[in-house]
KOLMAR-339795 format. One record per atom (N, C-alpha, C): residue number from 1; x, y, z; atom name; chain. Coordinates in nm, 4 decimals. Layout:
N
@n=NUM	X=X	Y=Y	Z=Z	atom=CA	chain=A
...
//
This chain:
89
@n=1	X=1.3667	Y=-7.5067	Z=12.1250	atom=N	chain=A
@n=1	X=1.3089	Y=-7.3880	Z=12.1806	atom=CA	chain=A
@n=1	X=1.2824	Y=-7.2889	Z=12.0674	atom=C	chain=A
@n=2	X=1.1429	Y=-7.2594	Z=12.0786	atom=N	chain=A
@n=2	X=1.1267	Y=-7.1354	Z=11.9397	atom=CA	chain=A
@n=2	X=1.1292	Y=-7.0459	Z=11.9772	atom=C	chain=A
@n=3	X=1.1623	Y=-6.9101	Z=11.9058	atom=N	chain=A
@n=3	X=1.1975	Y=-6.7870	Z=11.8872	atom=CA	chain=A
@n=3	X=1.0476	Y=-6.7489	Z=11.8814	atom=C	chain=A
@n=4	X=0.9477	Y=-6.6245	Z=11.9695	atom=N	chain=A
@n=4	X=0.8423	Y=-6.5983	Z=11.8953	atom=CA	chain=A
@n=4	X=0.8121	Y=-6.4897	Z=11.8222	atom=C	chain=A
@n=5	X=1.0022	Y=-6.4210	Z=11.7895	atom=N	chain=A
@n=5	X=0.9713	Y=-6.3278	Z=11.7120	atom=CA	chain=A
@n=5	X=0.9632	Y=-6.3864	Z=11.5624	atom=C	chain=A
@n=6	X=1.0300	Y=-6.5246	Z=11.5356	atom=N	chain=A
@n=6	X=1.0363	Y=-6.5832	Z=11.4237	atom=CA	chain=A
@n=6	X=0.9059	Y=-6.6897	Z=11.3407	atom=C	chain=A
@n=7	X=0.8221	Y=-6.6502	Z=11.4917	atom=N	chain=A
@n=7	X=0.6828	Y=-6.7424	Z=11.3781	atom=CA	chain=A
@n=7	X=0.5932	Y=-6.6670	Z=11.3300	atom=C	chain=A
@n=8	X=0.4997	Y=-6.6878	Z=11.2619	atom=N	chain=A
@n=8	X=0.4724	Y=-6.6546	Z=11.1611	atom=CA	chain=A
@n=8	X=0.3240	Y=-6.6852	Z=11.2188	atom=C	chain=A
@n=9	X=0.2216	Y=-6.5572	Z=11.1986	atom=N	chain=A
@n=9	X=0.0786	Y=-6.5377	Z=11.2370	atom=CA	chain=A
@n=9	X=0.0223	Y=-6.6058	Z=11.2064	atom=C	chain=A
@n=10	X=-0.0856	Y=-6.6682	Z=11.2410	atom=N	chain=A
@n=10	X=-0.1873	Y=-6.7799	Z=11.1517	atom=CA	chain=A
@n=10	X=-0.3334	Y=-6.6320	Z=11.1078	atom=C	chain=A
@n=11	X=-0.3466	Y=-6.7160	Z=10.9960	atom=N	chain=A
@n=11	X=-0.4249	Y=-6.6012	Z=10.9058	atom=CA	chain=A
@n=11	X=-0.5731	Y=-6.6832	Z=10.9291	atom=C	chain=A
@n=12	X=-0.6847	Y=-6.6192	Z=11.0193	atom=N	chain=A
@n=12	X=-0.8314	Y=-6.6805	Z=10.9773	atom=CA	chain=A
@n=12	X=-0.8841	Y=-6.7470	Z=10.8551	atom=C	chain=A
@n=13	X=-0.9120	Y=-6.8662	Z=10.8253	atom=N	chain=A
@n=13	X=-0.9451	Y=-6.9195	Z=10.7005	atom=CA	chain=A
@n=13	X=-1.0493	Y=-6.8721	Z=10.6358	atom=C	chain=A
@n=14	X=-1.1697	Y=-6.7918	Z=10.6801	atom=N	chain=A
@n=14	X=-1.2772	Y=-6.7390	Z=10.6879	atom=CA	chain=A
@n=14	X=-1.2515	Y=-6.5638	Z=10.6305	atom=C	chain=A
@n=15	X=-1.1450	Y=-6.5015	Z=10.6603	atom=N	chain=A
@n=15	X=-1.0809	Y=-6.3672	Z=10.6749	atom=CA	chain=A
@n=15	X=-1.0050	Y=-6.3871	Z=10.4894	atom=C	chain=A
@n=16	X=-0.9151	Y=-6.4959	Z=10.4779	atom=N	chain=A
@n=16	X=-0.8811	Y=-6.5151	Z=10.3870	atom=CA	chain=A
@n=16	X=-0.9073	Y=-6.5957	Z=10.2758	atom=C	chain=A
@n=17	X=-1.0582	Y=-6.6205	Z=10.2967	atom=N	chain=A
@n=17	X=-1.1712	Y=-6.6338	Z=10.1785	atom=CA	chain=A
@n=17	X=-1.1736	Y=-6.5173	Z=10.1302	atom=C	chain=A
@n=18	X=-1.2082	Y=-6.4008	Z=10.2290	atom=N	chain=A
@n=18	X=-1.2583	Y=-6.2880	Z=10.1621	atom=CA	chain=A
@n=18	X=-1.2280	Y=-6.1996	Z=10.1127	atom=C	chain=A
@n=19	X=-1.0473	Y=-6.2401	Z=10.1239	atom=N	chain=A
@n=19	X=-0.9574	Y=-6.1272	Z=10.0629	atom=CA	chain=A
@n=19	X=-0.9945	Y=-6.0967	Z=9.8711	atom=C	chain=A
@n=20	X=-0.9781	Y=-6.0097	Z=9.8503	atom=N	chain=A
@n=20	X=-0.9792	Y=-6.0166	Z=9.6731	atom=CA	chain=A
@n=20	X=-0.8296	Y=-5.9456	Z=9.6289	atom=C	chain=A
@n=21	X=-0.8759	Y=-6.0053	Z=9.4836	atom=N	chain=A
@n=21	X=-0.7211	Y=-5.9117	Z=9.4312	atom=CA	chain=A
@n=21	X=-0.5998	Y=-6.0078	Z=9.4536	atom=C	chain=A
@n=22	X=-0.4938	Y=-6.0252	Z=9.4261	atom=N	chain=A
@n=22	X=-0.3661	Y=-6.0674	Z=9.4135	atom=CA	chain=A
@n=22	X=-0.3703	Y=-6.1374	Z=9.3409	atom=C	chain=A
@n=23	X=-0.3358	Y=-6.2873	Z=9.3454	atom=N	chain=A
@n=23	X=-0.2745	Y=-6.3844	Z=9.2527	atom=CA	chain=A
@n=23	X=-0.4212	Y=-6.4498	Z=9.1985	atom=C	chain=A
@n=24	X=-0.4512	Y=-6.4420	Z=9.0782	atom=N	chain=A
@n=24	X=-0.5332	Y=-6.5046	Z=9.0182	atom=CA	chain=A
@n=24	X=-0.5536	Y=-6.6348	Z=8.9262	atom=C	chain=A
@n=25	X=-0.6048	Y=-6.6819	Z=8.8521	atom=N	chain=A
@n=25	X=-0.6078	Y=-6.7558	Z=8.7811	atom=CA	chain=A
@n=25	X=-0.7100	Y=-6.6779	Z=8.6293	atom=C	chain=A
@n=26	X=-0.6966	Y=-6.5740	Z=8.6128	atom=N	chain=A
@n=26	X=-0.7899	Y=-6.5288	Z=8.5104	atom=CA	chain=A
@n=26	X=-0.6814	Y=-6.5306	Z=8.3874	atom=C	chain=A
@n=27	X=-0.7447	Y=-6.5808	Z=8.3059	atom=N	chain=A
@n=27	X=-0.6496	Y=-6.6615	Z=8.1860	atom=CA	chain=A
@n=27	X=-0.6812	Y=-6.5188	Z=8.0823	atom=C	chain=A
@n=28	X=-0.7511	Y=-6.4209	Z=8.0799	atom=N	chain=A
@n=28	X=-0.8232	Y=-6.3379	Z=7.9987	atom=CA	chain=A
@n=28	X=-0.6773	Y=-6.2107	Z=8.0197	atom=C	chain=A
@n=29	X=-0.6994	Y=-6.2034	Z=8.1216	atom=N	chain=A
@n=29	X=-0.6257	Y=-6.0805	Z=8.2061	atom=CA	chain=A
@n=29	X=-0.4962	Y=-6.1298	Z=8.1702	atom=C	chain=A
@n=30	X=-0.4362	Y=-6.2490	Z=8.2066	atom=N	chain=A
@n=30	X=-0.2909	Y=-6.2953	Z=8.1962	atom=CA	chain=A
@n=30	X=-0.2727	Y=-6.3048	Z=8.0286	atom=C	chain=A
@n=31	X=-0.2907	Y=-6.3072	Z=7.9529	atom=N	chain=A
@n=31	X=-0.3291	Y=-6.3257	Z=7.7989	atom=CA	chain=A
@n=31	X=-0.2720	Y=-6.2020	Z=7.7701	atom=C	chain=A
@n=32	X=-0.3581	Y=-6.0844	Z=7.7757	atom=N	chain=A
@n=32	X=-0.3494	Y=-5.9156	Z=7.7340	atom=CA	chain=A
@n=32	X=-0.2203	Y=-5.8951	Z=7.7778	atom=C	chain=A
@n=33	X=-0.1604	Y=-5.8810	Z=7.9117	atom=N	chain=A
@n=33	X=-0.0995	Y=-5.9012	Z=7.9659	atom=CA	chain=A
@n=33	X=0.0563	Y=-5.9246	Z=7.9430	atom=C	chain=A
@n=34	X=0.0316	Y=-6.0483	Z=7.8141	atom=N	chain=A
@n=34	X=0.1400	Y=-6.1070	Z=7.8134	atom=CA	chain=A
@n=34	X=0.1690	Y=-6.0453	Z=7.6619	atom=C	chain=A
@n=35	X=0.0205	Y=-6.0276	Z=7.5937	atom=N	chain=A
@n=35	X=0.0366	Y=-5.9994	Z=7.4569	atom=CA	chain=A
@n=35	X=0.1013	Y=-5.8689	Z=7.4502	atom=C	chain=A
@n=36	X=0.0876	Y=-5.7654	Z=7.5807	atom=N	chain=A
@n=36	X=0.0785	Y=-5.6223	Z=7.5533	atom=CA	chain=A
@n=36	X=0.2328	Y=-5.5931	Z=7.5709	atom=C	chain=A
@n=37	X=0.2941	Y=-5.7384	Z=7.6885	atom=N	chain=A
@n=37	X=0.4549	Y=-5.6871	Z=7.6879	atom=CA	chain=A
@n=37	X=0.5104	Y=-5.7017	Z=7.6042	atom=C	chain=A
@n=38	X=0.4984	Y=-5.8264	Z=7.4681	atom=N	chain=A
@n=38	X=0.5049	Y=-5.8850	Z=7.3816	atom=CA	chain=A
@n=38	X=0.5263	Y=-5.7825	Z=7.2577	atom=C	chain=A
@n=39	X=0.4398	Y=-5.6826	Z=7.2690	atom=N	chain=A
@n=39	X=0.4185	Y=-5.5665	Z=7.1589	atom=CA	chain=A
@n=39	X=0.5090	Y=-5.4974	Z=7.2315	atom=C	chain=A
@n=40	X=0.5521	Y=-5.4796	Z=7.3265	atom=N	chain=A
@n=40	X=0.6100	Y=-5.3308	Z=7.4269	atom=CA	chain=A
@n=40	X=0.7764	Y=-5.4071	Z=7.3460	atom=C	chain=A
@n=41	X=0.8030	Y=-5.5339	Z=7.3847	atom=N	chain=A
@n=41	X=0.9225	Y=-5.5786	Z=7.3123	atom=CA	chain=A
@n=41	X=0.9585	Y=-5.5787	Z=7.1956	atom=C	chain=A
@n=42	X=0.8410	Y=-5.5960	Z=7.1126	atom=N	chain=A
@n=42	X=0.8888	Y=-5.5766	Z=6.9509	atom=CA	chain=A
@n=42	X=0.9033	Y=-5.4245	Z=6.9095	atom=C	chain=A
@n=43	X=0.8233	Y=-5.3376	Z=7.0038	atom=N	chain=A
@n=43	X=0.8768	Y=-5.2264	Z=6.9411	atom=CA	chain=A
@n=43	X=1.0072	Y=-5.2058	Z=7.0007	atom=C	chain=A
@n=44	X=1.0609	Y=-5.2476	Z=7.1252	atom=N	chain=A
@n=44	X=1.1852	Y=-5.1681	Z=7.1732	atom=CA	chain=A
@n=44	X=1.2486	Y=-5.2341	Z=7.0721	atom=C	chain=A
@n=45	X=1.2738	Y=-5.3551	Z=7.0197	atom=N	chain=A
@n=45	X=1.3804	Y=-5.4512	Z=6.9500	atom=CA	chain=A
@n=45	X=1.3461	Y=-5.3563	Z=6.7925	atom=C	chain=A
@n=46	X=1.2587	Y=-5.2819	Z=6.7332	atom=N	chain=A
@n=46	X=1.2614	Y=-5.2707	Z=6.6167	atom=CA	chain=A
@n=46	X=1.3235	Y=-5.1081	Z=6.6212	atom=C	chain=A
@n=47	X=1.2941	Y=-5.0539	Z=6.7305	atom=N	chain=A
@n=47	X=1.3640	Y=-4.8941	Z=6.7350	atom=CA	chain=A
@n=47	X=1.5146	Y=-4.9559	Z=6.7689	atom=C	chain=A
@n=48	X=1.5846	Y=-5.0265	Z=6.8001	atom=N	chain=A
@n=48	X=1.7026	Y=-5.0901	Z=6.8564	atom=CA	chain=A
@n=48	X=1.7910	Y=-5.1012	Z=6.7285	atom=C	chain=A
@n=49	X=1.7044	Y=-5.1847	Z=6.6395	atom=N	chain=A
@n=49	X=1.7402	Y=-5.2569	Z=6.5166	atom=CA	chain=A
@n=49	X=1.7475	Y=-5.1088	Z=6.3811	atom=C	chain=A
@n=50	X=1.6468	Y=-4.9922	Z=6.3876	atom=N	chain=A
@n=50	X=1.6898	Y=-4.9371	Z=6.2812	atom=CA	chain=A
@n=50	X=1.7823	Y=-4.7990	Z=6.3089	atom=C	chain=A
@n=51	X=1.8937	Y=-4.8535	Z=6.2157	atom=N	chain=A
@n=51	X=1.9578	Y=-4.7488	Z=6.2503	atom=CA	chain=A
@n=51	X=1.9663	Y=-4.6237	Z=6.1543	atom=C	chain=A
@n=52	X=1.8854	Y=-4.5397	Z=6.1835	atom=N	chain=A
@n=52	X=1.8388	Y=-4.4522	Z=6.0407	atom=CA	chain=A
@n=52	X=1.9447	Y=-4.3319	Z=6.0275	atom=C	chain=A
@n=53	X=1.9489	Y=-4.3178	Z=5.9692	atom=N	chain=A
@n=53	X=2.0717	Y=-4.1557	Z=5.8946	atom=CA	chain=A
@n=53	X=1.9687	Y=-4.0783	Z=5.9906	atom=C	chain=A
@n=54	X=2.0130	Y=-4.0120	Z=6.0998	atom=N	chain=A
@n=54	X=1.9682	Y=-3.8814	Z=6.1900	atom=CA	chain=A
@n=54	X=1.9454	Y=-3.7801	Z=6.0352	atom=C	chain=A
@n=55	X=2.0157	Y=-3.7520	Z=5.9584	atom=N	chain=A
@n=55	X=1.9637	Y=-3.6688	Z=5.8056	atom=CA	chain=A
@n=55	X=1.8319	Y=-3.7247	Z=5.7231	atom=C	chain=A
@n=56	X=1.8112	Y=-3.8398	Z=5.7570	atom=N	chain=A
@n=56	X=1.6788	Y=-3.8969	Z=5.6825	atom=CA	chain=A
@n=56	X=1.5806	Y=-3.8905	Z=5.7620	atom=C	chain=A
@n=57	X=1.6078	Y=-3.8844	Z=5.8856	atom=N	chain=A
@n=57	X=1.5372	Y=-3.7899	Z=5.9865	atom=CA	chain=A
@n=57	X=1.4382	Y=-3.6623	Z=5.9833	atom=C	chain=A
@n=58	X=1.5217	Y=-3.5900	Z=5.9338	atom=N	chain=A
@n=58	X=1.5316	Y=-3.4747	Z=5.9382	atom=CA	chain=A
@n=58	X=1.5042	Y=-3.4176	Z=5.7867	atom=C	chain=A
@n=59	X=1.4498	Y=-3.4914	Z=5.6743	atom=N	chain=A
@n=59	X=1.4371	Y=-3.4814	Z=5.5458	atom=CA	chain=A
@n=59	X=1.3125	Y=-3.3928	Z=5.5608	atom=C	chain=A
@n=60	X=1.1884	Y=-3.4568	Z=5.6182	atom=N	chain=A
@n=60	X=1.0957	Y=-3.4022	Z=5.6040	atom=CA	chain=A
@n=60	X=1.0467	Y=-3.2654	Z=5.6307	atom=C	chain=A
@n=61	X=1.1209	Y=-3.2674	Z=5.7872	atom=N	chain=A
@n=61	X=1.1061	Y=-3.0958	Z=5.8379	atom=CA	chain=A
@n=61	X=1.1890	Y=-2.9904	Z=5.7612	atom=C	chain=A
@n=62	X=1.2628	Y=-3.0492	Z=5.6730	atom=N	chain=A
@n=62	X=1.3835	Y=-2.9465	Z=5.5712	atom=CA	chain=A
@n=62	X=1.2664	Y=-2.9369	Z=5.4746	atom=C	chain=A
@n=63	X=1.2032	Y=-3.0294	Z=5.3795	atom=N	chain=A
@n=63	X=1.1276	Y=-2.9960	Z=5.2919	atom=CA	chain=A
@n=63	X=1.0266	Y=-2.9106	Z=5.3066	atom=C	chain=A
@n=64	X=0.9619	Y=-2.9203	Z=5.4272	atom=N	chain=A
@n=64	X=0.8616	Y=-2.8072	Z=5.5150	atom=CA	chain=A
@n=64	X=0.8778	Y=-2.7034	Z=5.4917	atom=C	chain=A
@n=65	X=1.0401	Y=-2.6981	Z=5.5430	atom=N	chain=A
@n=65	X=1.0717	Y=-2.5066	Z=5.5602	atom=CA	chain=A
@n=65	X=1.1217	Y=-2.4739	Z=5.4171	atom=C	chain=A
@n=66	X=1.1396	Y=-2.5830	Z=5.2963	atom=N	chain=A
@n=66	X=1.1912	Y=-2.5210	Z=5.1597	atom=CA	chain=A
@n=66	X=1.0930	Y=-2.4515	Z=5.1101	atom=C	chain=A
@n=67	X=0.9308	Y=-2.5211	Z=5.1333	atom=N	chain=A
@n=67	X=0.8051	Y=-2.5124	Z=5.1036	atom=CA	chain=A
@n=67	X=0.7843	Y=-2.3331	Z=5.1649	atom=C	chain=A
@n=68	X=0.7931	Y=-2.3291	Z=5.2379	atom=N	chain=A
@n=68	X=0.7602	Y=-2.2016	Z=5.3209	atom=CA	chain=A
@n=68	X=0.8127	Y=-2.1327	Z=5.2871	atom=C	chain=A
@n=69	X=0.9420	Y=-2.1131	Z=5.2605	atom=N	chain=A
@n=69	X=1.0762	Y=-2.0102	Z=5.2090	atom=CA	chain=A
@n=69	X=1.0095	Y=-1.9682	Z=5.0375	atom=C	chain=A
@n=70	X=0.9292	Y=-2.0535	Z=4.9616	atom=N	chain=A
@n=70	X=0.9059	Y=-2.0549	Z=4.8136	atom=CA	chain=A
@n=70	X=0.7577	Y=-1.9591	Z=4.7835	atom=C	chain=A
@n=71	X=0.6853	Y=-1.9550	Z=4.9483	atom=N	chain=A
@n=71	X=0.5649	Y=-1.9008	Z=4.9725	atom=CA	chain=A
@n=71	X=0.5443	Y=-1.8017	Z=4.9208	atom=C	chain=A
@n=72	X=0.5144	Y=-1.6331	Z=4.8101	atom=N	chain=A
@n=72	X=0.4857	Y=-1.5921	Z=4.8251	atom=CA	chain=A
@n=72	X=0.4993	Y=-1.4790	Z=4.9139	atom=C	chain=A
@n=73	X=0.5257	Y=-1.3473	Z=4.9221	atom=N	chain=A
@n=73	X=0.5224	Y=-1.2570	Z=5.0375	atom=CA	chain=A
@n=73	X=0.4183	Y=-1.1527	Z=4.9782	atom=C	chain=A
@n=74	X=0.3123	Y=-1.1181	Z=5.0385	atom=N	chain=A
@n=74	X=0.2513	Y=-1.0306	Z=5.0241	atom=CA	chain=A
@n=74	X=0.3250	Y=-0.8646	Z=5.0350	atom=C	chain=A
@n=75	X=0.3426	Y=-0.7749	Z=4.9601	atom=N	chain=A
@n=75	X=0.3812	Y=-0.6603	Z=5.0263	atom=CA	chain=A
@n=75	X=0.2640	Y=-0.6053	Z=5.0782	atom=C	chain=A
@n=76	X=0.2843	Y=-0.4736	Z=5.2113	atom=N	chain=A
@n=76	X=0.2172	Y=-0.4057	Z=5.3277	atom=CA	chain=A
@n=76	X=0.1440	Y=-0.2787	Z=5.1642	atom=C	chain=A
@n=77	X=0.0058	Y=-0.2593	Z=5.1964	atom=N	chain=A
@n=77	X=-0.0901	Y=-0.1804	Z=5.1234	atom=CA	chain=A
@n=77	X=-0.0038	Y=-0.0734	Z=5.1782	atom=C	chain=A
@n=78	X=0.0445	Y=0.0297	Z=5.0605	atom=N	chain=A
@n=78	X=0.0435	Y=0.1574	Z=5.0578	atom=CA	chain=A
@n=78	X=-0.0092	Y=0.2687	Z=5.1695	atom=C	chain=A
@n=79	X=0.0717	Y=0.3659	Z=5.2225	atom=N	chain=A
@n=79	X=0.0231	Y=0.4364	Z=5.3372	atom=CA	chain=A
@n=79	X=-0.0914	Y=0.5470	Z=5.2714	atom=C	chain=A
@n=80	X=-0.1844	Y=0.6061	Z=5.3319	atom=N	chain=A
@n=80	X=-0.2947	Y=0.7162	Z=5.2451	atom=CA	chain=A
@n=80	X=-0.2168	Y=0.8010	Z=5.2437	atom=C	chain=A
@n=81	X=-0.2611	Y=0.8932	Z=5.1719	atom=N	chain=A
@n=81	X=-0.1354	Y=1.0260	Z=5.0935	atom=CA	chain=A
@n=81	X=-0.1678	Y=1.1227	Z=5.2467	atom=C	chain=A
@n=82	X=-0.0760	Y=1.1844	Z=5.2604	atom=N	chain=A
@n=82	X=-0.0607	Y=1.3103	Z=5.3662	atom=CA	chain=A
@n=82	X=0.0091	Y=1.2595	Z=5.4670	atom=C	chain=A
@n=83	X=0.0038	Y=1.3341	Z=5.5805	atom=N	chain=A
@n=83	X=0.0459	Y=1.2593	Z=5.6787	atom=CA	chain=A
@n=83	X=0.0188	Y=1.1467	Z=5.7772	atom=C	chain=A
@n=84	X=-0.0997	Y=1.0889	Z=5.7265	atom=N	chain=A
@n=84	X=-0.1408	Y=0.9506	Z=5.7994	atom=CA	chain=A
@n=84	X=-0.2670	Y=1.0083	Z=5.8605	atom=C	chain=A
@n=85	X=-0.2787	Y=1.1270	Z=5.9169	atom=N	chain=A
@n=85	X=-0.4176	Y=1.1747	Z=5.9683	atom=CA	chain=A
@n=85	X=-0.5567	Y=1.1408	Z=5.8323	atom=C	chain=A
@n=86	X=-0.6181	Y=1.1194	Z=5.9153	atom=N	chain=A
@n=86	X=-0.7425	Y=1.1617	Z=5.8407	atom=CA	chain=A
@n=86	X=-0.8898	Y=1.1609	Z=5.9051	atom=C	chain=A
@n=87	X=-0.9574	Y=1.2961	Z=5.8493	atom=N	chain=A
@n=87	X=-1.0231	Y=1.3756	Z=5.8909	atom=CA	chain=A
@n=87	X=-1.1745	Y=1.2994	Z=5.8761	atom=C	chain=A
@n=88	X=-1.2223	Y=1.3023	Z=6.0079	atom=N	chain=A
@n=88	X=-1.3713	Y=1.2357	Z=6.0323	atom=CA	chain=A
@n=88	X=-1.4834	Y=1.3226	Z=6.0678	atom=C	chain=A
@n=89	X=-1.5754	Y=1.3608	Z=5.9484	atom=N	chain=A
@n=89	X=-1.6638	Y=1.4930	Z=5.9885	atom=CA	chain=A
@n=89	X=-1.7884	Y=1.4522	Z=6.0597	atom=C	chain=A
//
């Protein structure tokens, strides 16, 4: 005796010609695909693998700000003599 909550719909053969999309056979698509996780893995395994001095890190943005600190300061131009007014005829 069958259950007919347990069978299973029959799908039009005609309906499911015309489906698109899902499981393919495109060898182009599966390729990229495989190459692109391929790259996604070598980088996680190579950030994994170096274990860099957090200070060698951080070398470059120190040299930045030594650079900046060595800059030059312009001093502010001299105020005009009197009291800062001046007269527009």
């Amino acid at each position: 005796m069958s259950n007919t909550k347990d069978e299973i719909p029959t799908i039009d053969p005609g309906q499911l010609a015309a489906v698109t999309g899902g499981a393919s056979s495109d060898d182009a698509v599966t390729q990229m695909l495989t190459q692109l996780m391929s790259s996604i893995q070598d980088l996680a395994k190579n950030a994994s693998q170096s274990n860099q001095n957090p200070m060698m890190m951080l070398l470059p943005m120190m040299m930045m700000m030594h650079q900046r600190e060595q800059a030059p300061v312009q001093a502010a131009p001299e105020p005009p003599p009197g009291d800062g007014w001046v007269r527009v005829a």
